[in-house]
KEFI-854168 format. One record per residue: residue number from 1; x, y, z of N, C-alpha, C in turn. Coordinates in steps of 0.02 Angstrom, whole numbers, always signed. Atoms other than C-alpha are relative to their C-alpha. Example, Ala and Ser with C-alpha at 12.3 -4.5 7.8 and 13.67 -1.06 7.14 Angstrom:
<nodes>
   num      n.X      n.Y      n.Z     ca.X     ca.Y     ca.Z      c.X      c.Y      c.Z
     1      +45      -59       +0     +615     -225     +390      +45      +60       +0
     2      -42      -59       -3     +684      -53     +357      -39      +55      +37
</nodes>
This chain:
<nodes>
   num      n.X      n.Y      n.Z     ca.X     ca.Y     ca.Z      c.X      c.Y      c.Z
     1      +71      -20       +5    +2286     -760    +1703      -21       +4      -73
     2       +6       -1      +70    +2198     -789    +1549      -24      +80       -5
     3      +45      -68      +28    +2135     -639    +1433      -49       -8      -26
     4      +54       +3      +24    +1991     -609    +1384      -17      +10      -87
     5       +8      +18      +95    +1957     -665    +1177      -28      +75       -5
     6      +21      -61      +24    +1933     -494    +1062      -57      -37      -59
     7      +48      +37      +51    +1839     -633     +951      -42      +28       +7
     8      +57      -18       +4    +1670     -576     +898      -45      -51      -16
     9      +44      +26      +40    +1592     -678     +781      -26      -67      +46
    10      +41      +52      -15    +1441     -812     +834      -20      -43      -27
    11      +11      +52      +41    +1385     -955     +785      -70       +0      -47
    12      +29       -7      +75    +1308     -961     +596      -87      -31      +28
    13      +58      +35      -21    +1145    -1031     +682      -30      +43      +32
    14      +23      -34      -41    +1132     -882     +790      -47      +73      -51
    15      +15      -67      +39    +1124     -758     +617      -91      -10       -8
    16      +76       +9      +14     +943     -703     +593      -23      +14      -84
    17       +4       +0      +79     +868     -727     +420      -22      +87      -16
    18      +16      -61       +8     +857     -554     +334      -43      +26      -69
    19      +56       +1      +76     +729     -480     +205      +46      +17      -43
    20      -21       -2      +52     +768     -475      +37       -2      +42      -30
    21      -30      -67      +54     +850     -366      -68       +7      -26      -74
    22       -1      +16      +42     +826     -385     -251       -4      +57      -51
    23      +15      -44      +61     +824     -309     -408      -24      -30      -72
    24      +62      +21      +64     +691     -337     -552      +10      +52      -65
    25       +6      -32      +62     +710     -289     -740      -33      -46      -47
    26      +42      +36      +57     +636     -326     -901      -38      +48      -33
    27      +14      -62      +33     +549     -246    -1037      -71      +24      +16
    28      +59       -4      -23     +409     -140    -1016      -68      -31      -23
    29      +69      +51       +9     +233     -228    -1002      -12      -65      +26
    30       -2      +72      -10     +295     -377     -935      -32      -28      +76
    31       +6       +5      -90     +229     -344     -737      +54      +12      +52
    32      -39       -9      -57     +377     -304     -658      -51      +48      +62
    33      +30      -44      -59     +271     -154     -558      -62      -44      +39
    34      +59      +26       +1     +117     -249     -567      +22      -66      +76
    35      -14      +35      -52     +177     -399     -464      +18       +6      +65
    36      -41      -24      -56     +280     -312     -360      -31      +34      +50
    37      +71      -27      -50     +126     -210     -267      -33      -46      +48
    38      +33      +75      -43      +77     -395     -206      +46       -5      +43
    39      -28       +8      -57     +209     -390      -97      -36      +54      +63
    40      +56      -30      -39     +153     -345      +72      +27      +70      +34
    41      -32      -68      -26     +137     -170     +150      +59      +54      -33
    42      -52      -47      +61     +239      -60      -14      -11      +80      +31
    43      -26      -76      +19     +311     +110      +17      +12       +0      -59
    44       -5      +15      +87     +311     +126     -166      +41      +87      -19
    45      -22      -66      +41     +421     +265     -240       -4       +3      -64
    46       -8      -29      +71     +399     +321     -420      +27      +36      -35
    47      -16      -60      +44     +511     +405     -511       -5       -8      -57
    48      +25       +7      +96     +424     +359     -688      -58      +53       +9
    49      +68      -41       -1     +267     +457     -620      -51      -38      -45
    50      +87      +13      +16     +145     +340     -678      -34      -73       +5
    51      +27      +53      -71      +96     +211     -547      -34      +42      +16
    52      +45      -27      -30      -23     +357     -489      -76      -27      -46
    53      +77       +8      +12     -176     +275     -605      -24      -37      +36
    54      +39      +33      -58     -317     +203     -519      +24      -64      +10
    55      +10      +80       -6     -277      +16     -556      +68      -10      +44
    56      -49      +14      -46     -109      +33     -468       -9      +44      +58
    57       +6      -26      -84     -158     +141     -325      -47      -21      +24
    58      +32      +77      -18     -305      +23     -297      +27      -43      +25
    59      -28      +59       -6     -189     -109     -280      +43      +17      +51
    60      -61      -47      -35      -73      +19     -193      -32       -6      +83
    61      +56       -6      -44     -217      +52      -67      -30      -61      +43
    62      +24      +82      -48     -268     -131      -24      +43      -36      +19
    63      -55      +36      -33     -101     -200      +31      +20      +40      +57
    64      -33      -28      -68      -82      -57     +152      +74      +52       -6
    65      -54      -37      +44      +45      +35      +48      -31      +75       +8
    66      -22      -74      +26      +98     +225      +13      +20      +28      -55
    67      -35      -26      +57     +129     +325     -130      +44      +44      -28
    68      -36      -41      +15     +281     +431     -180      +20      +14      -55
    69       +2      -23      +46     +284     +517     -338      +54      +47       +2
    70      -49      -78      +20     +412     +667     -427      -40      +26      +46
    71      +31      -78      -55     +297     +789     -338      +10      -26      +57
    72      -39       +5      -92     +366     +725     -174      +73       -6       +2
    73      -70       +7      -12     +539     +704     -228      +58      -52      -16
    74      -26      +63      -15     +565     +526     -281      +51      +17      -53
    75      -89      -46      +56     +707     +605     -431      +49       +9      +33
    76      -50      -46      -12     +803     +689     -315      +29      -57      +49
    77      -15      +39      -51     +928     +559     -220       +5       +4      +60
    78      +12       +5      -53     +945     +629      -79      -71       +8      +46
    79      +60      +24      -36     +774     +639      -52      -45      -65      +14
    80      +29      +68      -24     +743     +459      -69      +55      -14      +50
    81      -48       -4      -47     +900     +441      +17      -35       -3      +81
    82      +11      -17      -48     +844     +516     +167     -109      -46      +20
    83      +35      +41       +2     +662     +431     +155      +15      -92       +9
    84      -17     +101      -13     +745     +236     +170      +34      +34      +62
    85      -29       +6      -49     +844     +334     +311      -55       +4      +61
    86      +41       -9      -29     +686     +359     +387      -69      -78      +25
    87      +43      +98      -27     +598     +166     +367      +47      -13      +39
    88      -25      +61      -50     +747     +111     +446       +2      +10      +77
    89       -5      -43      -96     +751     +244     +614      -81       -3      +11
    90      +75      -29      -39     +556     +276     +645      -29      -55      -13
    91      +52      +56      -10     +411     +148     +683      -35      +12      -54
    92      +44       +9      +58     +295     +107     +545      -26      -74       -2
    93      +19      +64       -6     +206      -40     +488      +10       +2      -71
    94      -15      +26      +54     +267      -61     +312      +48      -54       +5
    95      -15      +80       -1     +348     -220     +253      +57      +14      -62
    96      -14      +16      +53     +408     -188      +87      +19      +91      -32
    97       -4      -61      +55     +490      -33      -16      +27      -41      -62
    98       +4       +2      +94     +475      -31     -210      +36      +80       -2
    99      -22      -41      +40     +579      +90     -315       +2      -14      -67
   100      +25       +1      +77     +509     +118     -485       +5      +58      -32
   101      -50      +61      +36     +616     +121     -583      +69      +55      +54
   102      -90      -11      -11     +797     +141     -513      +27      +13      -67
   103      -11      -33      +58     +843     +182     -677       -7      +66      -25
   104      +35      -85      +19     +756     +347     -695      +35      +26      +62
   105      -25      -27      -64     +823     +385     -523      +95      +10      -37
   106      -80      -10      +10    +1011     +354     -576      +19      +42      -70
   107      +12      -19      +54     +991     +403     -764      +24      +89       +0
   108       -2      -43       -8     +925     +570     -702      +53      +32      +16
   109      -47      -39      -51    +1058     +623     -579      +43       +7      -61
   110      -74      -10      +31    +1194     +592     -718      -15      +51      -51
   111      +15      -59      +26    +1093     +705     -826      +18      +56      -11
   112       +6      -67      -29    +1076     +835     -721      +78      +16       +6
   113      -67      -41       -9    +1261     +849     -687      +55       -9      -59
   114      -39      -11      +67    +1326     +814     -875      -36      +78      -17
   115      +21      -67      +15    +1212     +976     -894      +29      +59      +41
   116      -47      -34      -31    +1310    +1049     -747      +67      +34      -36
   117      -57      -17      +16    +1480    +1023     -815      +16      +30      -67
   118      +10      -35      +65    +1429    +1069     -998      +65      -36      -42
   119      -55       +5      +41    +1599    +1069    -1089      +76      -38      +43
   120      -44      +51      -42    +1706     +998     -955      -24      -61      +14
   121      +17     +108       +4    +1619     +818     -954      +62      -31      -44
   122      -40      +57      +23    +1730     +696     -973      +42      -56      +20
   123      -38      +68      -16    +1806     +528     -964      -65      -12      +85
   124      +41      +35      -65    +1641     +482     -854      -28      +55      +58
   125      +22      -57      -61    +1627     +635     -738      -58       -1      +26
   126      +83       -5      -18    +1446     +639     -749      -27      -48      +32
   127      +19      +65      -17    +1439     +478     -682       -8       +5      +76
   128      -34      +17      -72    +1534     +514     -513      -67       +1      +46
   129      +41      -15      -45    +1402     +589     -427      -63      -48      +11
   130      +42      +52       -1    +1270     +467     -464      +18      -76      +21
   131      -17      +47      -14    +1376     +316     -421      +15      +19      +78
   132      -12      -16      -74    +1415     +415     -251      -66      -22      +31
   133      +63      -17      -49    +1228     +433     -202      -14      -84       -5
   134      +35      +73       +6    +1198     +250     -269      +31      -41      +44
   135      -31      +30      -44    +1319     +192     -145      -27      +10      +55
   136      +44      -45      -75    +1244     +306       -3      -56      -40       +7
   137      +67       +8       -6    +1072     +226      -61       +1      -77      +30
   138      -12      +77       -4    +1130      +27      -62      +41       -4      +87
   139      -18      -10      -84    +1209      +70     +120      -52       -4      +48
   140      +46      -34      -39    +1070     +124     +189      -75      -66       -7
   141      +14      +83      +25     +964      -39      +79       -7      -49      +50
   142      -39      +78      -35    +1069     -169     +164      -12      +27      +93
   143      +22       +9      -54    +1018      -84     +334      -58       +1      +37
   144      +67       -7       -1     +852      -67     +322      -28      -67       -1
   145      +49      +52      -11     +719     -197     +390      -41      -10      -41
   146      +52      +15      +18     +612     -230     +260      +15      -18      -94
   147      -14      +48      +51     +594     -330      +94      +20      +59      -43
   148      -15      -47      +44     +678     -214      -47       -7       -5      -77
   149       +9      +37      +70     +634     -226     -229      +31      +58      -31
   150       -4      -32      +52     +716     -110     -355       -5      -25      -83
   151      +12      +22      +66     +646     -107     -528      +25      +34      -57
   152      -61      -21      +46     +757      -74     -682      -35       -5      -84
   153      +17       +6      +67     +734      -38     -859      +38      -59      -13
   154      -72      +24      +30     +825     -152     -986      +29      +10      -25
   155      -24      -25      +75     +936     -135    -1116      +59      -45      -11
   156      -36      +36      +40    +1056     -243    -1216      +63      -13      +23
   157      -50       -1      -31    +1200     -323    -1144      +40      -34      -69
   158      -48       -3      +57    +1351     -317    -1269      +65      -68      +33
   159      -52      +43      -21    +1495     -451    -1270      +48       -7      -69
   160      -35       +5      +72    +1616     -506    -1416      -13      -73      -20
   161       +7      +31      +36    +1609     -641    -1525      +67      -46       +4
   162      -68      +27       -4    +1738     -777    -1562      +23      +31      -42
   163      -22      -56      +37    +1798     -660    -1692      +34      +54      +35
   164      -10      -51      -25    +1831     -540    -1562      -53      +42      -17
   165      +64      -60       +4    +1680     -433    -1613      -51      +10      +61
   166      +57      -18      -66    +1561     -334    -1510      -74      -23      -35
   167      +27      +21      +16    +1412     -414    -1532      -68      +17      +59
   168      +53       +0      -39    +1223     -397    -1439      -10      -83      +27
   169      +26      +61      -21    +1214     -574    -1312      -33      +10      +21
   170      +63      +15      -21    +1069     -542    -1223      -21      +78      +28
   171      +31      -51      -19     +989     -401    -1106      +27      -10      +62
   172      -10      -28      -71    +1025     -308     -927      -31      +36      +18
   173      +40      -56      -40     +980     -181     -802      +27      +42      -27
   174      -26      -71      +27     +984      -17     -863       +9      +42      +66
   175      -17      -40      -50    +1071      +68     -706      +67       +5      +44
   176      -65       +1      -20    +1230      +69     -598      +40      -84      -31
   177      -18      +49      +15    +1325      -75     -672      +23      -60      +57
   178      -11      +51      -25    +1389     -161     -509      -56       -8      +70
   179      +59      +20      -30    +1217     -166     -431      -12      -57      +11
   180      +30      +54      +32    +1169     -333     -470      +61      -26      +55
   181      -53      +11      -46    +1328     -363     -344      -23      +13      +71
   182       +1      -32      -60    +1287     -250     -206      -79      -58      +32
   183      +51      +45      -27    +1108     -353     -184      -15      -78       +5
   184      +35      +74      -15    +1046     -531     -136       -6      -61      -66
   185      +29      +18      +76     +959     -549     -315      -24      +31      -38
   186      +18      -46      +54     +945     -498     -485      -55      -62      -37
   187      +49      +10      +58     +794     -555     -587      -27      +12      -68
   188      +38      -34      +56     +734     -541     -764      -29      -26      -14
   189      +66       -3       -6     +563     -545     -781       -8       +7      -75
   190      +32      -16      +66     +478     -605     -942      -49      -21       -2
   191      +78       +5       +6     +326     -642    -1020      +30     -100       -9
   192       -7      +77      +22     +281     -849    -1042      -56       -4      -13
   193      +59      +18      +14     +132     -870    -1132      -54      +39      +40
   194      +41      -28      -35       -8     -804    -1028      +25      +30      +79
   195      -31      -28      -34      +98     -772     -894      +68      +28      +31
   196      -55      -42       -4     +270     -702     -812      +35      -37      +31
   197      -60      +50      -39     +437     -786     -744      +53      +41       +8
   198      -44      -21       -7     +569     -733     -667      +44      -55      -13
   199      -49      +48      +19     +725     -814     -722      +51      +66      +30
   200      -33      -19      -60     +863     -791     -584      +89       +4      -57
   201      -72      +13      +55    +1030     -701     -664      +48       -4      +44
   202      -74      +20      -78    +1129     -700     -482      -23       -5      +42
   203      +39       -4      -51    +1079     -743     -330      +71      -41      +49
   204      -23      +32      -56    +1172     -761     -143      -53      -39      +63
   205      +53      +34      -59    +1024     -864      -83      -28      -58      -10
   206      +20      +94       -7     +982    -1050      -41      -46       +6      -42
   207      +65       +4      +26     +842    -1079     -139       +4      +23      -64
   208      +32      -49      +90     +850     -966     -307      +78      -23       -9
   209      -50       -2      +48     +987    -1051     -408      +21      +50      -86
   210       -3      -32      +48    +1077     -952     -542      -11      -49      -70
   211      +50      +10      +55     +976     -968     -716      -62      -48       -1
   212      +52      +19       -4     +832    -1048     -645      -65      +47       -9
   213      +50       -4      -11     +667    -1009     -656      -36      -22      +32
   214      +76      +22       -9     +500     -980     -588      -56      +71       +1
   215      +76      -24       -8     +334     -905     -576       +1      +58      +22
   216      -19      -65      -31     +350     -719     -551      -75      +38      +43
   217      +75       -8      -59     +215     -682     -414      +22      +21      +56
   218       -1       -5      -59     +213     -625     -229       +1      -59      +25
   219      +20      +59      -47     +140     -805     -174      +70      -42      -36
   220      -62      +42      +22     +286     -901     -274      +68      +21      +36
   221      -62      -46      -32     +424     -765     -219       +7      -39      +75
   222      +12       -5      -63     +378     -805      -39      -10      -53      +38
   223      -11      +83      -20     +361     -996      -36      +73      -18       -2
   224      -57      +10       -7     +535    -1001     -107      +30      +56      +74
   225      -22      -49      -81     +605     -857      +27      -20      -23      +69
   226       +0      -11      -66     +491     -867     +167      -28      +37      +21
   227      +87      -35      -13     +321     -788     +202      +22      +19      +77
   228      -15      -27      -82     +361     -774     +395      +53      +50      -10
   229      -60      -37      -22     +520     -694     +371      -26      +87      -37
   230       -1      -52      +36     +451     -577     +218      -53      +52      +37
   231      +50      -29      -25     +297     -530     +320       +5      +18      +82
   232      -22      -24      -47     +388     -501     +479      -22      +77      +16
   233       +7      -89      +18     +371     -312     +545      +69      +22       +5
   234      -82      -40       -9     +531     -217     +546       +6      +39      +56
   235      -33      -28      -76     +632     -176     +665      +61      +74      -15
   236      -26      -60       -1     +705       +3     +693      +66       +5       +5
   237      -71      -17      -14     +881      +58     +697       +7      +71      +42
   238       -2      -63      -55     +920     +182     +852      +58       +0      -12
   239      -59      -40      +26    +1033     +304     +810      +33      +50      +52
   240      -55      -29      -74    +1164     +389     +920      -27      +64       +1
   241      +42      -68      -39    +1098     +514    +1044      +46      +56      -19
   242      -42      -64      -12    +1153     +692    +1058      +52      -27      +44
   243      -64      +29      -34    +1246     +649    +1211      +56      -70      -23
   244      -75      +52      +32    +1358     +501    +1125      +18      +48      -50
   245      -42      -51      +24    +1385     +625     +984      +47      +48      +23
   246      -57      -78      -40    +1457     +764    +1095      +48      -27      +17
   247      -65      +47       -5    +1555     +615    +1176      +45      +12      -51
   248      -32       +9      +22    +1634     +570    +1044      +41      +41      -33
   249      -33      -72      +23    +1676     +728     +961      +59      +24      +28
   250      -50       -4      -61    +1757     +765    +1131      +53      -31       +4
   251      -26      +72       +1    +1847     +594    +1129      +43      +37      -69
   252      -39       -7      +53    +1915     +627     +951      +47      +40      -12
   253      -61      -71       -8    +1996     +807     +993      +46      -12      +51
   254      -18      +27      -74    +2061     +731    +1154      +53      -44      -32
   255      -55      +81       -9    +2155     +564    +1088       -7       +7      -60
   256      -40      +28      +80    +2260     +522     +936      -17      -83      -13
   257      +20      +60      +23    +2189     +361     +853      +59      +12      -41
   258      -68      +25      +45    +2308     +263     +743      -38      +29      -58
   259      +13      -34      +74    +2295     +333     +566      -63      -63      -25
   260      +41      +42      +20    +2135     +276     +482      -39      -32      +36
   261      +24      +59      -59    +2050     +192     +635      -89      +49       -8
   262      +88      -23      -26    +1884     +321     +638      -35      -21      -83
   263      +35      +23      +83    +1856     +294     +429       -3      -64       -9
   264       +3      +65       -5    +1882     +108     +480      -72      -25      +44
   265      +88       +2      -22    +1715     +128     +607      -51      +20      -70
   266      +52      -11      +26    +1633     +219     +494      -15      -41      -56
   267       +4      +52      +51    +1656      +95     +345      -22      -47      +18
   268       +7      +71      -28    +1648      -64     +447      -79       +4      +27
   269      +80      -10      -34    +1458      +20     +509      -47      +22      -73
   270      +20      -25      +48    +1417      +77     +338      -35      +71       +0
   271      +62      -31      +28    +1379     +234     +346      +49      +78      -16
   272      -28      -70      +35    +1449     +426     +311      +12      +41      +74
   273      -21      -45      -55    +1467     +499     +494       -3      -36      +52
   274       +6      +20      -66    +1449     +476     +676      -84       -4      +12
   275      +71       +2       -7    +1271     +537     +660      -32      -49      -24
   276      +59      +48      +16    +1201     +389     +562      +31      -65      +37
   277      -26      +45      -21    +1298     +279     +670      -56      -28      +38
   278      +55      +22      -52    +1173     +144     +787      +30      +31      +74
   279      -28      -36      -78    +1184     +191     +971      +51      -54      +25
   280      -39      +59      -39    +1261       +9    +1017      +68       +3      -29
   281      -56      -31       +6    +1392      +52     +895      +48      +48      +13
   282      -25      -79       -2    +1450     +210     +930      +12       -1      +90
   283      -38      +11      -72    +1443     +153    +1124      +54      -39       -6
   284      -38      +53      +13    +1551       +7    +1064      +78      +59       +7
   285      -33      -15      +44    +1667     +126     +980      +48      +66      +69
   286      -31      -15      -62    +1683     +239    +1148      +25      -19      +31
   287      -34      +45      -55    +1720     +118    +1268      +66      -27       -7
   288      -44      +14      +37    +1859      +65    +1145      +42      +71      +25
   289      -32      -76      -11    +1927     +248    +1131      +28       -3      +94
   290      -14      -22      -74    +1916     +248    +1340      +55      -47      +50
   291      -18      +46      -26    +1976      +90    +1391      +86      -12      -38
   292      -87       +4      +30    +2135     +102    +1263      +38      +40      +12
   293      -40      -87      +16    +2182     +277    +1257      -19      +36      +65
   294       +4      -33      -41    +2135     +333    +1412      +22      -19      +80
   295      -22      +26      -34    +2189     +223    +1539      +67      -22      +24
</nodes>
């Protein structure tokens, strides 16, 4: 009698195209914010606090967008945190979150807790915590329905010389260093004469070769990408009920998993518990538990 395949994976034709995750730097003045409002339907967070003048909340206002400022929280990570955990579980009709600047967001945190540790900082400490939440945040990113832009200061990217010297080669994002990894695409955005270009510094996507250029706009962005896909509405993520929680809880005090097997769900789902688990997972993840260990 045959068995039945534990194979999963489907055919590459079946994957559905997914919005884009990017990240935009460059120096200030150049439009990074400015452009980026043209994308459609912006939850716009601010943690520079000053996207609240009229000409950007105008602009804010006629795409169908929202505004989140410090005085709502956009500093504090887990309060944006918990805000992207919220586009991705509840209905809405936005399209598009902006974070302006991710820089001031990460910056801050390490701040705040080199001012914590005072005299015990060291060898990076201050860092930890801000590279924790920035992981939490890029988790949560990559599961969320809707086009993602984070915008980044710059600042000077160092290299050596044939001499061996440290030397200034060009410019970066001013913010977690292996960002530019965790997303789709990194951009830096400059001026060209009367107008602005993005010139592409990594990209995992058909279309935007690395160190090309073009035309830094919404309508350009979206010819290369994919106007249908970017202007799609988003789709929700349902999250495990009370009753599968209690399950599983139950389930876990009950039966000995092999070492490592529940931090292997929760990794392989991306997320930090049972509670942010989807419901299809977390049924998945029972039936498993019932059908192995209980039978």
């Amino acid at each position: 009698m045959a068995t039945k395949s534990k194979l999963k994976a489907v055919s590459p034709k079946k994957a559905e195209p997914k919005k884009p995750k990017i990240l935009i730097y460059g120096k200030p003045g150049v439009g990074k914010t400015w452009a980026s409002l043209d994308f459609p339907s912006c939850y716009y967070i601010d943690t520079e606090g000053g996207a609240n003048l009229d000409h950007y909340t105008d602009k804010l206002l006629a795409s169908g967008g929202l505004y989140m400022g410090p005085e709502q929280g956009s500093l504090d990570f887990d309060t944006v945190i918990e805000q992207v955990q919220a586009l991705a579980t509840e209905e809405h009709d936005f399209k598009t979150l902006v974070i302006d600047s991710i820089s001031k967001l990460f910056n801050t945190a390490i701040a705040v807790e080199a001012e914590r540790l005072g005299d015990k900082n060291a060898f990076g400490a201050d860092k930890k915590p801000a590279v924790a939440n920035m992981r939490r945040l890029i988790n949560w990113l990559t599961r969320l329905d809707m086009n993602v832009i984070l915008i980044s200061h710059e600042k000077p990217e160092w290299g050596l010389n044939a001499k061996g010297e440290r030397v200034e080669i060009g410019a970066t994002f001013d913010a977690w260093d292996k960002l530019e990894y965790e997303l789709d695409l990194c951009l830096h955005i400059l001026k060209a004469g009367n107008g602005r270009v993005a010139r592409i510094r990594k990209s995992r996507i058909v279309g935007f070769k690395d160190s090309d250029a073009f035309p830094w706009s919404y309508a350009e962005f979206a010819k290369l990408y994919g106007k249908d896909v970017m202007e799609k509405k988003a789709e929700t993520i349902e999250l495990a009920t009370p009753e599968q929680l209690a399950e599983i809880k139950k389930l876990l005090t009950t039966v000995k998993l092999p070492e490592g097997q529940e931090e292997k769900w929760l990794s392989k789902a991306q997320v930090e518990g049972w509670e942010e688990m989807s419901t299809d997972r977390i049924a998945a993840a029972i039936e498993h538990i019932k059908t192995t260990f209980l039978t």
